[in-house]
C-alpha positions as CSV (number, residue, x, y, z in Angstrom):
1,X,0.0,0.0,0.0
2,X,1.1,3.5,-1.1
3,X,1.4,6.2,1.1
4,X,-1.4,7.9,-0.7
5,X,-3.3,5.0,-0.7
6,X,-3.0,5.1,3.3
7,X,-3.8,8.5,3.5
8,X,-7.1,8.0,1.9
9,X,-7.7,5.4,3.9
10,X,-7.1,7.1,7.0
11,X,-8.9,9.9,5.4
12,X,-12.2,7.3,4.7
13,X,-12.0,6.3,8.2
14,X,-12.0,9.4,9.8
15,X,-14.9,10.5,7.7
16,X,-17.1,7.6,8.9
17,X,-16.1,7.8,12.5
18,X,-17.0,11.5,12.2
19,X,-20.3,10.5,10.6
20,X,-21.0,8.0,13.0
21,X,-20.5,10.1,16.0
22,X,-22.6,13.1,14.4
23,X,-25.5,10.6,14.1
24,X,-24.6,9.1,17.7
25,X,-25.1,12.9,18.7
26,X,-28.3,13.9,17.0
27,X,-29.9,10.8,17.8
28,X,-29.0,11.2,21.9
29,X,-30.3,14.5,21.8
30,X,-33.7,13.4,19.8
31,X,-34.1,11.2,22.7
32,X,-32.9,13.3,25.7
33,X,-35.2,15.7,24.2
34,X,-38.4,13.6,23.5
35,X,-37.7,12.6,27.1
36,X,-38.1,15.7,28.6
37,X,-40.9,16.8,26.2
38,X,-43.0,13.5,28.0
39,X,-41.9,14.5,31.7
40,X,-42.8,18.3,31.0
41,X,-46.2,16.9,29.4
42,X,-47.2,14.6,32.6
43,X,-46.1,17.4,35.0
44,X,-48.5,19.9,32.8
45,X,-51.3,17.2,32.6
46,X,-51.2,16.7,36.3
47,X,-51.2,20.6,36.8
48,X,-54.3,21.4,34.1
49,X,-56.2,18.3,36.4
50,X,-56.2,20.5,39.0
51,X,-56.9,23.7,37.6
52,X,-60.0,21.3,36.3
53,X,-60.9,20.6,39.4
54,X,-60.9,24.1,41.6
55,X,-62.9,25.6,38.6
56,X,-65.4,22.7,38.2
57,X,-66.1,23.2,42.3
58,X,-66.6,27.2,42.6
59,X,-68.9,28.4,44.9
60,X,-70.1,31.8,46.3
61,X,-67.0,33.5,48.3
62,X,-67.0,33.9,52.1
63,X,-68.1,37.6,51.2
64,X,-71.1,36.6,49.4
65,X,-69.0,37.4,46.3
66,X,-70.2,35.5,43.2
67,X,-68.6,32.2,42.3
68,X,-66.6,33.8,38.8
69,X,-64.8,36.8,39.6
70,X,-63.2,38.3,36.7
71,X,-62.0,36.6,33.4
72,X,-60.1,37.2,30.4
73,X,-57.8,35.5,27.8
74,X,-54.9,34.5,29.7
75,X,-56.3,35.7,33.3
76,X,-58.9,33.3,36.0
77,X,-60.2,34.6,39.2
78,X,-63.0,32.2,41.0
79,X,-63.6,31.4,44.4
80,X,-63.4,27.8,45.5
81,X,-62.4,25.5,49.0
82,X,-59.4,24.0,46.8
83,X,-57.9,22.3,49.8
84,X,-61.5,21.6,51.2
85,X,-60.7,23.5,54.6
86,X,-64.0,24.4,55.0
87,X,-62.9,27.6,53.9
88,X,-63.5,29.5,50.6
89,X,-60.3,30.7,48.9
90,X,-59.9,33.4,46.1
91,X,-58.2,31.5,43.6
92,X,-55.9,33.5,41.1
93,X,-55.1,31.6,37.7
94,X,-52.5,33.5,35.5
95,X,-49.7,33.4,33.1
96,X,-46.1,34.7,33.3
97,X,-43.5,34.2,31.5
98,X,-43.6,30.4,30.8
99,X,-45.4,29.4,33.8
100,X,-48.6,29.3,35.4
101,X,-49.2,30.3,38.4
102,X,-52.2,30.0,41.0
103,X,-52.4,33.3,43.2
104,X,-54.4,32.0,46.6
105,X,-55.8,34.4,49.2
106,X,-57.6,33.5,52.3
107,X,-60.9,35.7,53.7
108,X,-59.9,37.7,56.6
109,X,-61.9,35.9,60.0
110,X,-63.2,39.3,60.8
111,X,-67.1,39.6,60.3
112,X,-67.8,40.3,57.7
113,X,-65.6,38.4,56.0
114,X,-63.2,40.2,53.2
115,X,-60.6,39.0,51.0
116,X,-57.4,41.6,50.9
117,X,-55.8,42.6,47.8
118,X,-53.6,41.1,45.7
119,X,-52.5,36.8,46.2
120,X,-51.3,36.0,49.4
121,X,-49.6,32.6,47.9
122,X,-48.0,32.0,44.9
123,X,-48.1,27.9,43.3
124,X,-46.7,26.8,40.2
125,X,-49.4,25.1,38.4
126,X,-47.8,24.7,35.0
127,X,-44.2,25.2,33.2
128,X,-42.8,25.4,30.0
129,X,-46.2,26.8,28.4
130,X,-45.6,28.8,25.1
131,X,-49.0,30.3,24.4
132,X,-48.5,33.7,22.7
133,X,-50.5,36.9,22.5
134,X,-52.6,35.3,19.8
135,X,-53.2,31.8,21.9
136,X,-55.2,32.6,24.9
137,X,-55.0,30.2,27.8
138,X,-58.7,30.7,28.9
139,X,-62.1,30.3,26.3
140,X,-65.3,31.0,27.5
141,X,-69.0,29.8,26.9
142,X,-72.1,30.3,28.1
143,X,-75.2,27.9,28.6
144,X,-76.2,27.7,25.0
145,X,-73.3,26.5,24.1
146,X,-72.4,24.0,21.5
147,X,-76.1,24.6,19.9
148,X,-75.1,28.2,19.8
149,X,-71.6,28.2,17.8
150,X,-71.4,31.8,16.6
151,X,-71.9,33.9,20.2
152,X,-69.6,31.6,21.4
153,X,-66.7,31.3,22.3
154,X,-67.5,34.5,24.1
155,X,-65.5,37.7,23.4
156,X,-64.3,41.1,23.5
157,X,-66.1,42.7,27.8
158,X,-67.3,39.2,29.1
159,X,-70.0,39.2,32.1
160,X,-69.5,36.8,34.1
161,X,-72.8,35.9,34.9
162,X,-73.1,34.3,31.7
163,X,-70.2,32.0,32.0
164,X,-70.8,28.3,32.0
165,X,-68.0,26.3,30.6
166,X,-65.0,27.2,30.2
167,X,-61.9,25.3,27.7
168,X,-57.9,25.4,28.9
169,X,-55.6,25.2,25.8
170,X,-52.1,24.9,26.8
171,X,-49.0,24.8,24.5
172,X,-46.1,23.1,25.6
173,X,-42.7,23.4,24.7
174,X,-39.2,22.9,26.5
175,X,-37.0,24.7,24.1
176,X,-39.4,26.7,21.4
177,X,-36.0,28.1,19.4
178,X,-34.9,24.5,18.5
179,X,-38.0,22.8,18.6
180,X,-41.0,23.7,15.8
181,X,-43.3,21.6,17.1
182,X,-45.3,22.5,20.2
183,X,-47.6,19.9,21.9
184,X,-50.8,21.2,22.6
185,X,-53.5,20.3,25.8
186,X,-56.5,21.1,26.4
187,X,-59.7,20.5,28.2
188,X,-63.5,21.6,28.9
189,X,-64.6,22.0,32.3
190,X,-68.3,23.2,33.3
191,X,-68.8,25.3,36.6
192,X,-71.0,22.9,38.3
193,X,-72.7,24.8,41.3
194,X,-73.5,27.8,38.2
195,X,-76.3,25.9,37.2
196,X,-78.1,26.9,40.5
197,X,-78.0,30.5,39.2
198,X,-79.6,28.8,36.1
199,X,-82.7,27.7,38.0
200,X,-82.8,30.7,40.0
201,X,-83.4,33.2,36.8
């Protein structure tokens, strides 16, 4: 074998070994990453269950306030027992960032009962959730919903009153500049103790 012939053989070699190892690389980081992608996903799933759960059970505050406090496109504010204390908290849903947090304040014992301003405790409900501007976290219905497809979802100055169902759309994403593909989540969830405000009309 000629020199040359052994440098291009070397040369070969090296090529595939560099080949191999680029492949080796890109296919540990298509794993480590749909790893992660599953464990963020569970995590999220376990967080939007409970979120499902505190707004399925609202109930009148421990001011006599009404059940659905305020609403919009990415903000939540009901009351509900969450920890079923016997006590009615102020539950604060909301997005910042990448994660979503649950603001939690507890009525004053005074009589009458008040809530103070602003969320006493912060808890992490969801992470790595990439909804934009243009991809609300929160969609609202009211009680003729599905029949009535074109008033709803509701828009633009909601009443709360009319709220009866409400849909959580999450987008998940653990790296968004590397990663095109988002997963998406969501989930319907009707205000059961509303329908007494149903009757009562």
């Amino acid at each position: 074998m000629t020199l040359i012939e052994a440098l291009m053989a070397v040369a070969i070699f090296a090529m595939g070994i560099g080949g191999f190892t680029l492949l080796f690389s890109k296919t540990w980081q298509m794993n480590a990453y749909t790893f992660e992608m599953g464990q963020s996903s569970m995590a999220v799933s376990q967080g939007m269950n409970n979120m499902v759960d505190y707004i399925r059970r609202v109930r009148q505050g421990d001011d006599g306030a009404y059940p659905v406090q305020s609403v919009s496109g990415n903000e939540l504010t009901i009351f509900c027992d969450y920890n079923k204390d016997s006590i009615t908290e102020r539950l604060h849903f909301y997005k910042s960032g990448t994660d979503i947090f649950m603001g939690v304040t507890v009525p004053n014992s005074t009589m009458p009962k008040t809530y103070p301003a602003g969320d006493q405790k912060i808890i992490t409900i969801a992470s790595r959730i990439v909804n934009n501007s243009s991809t609300p976290i929160f969609y609202y219905y009211n009680k003729d919903y599905p029949v009535d497809t074109i008033n709803n979802p509701l828009t633009g100055s909601i009443d709360v009153s009319v709220v009866r169902l409400i849909k959580i759309f999450l987008q998940i994403n653990i790296d968004p500049n590397h990663a095109p593909d988002n997963i998406n989540m969501q989930n319907f969830v009707e205000m059961r103790n509303l329908n007494d405000y149903d009757h009562l009309k």
